[in-house]
N, C-alpha and C positions, 0 to 999 in steps of 0.2 A: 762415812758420816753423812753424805749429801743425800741420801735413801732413810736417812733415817729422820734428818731436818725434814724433809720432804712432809715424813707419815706426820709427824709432832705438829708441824704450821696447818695441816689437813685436818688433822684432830682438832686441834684450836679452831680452828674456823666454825667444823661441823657443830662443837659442842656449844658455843657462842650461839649457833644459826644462822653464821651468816651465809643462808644461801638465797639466790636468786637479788631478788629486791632489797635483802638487808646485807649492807655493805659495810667496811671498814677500812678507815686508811692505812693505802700501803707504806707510808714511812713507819708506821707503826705497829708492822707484823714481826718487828725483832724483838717487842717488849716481850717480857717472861722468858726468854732465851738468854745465854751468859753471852756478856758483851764482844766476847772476841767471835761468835757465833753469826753477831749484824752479818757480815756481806755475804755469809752463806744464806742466812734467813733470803735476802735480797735476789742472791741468785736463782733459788729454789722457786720464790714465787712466779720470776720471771719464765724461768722453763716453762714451771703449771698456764701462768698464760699461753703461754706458746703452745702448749698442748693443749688449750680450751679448757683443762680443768679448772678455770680462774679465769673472772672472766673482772675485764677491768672497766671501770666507770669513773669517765673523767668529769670531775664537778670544777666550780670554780673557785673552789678554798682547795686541790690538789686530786690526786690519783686517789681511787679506792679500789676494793676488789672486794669478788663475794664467789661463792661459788655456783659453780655452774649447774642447776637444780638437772640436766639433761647426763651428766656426766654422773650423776648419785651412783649409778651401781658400783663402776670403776672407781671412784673414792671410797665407797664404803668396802672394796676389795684391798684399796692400799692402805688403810687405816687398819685395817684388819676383824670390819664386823663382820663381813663376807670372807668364806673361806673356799 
């Protein structure tokens, strides 16, 4: 299941737009997901940080994240626009 939160929270992002400069906060990447799903959502993002696909911008109303407009190809591989 952690593969596949992964591709879902990446698609949401992409289709939103939040890449580079347009961000969203991270408490609020588990909305649209079923609630028992929160702390994978949570985990999932964390990894993508850690792997650079996500990239986090600390403001001072909390954590946001957007995607890393340099990692596009390997997102659009795991999402599955690139095959």
């Amino acid at each position: 299941m952690g593969e596949e939160v992964r591709k879902v929270l990446l698609r949401k992002l992409a289709k939103h737009g939040y890449w580079g400069g347009r961000h969203t906060a991270y408490d609020g990447l588990h909305h649209g997901f079923p609630k028992h799903l929160a702390k994978e959502v949570k985990e999932a993002a964390d990894e993508l940080m850690k792997e650079g696909i996500l990239i986090a911008k600390p403001t001072s109303y909390g954590l946001h994240v957007s995607l890393n407009p340099k990692m596009k190809e390997a997102i659009e591989k795991i999402i599955g626009i690139l095959e």
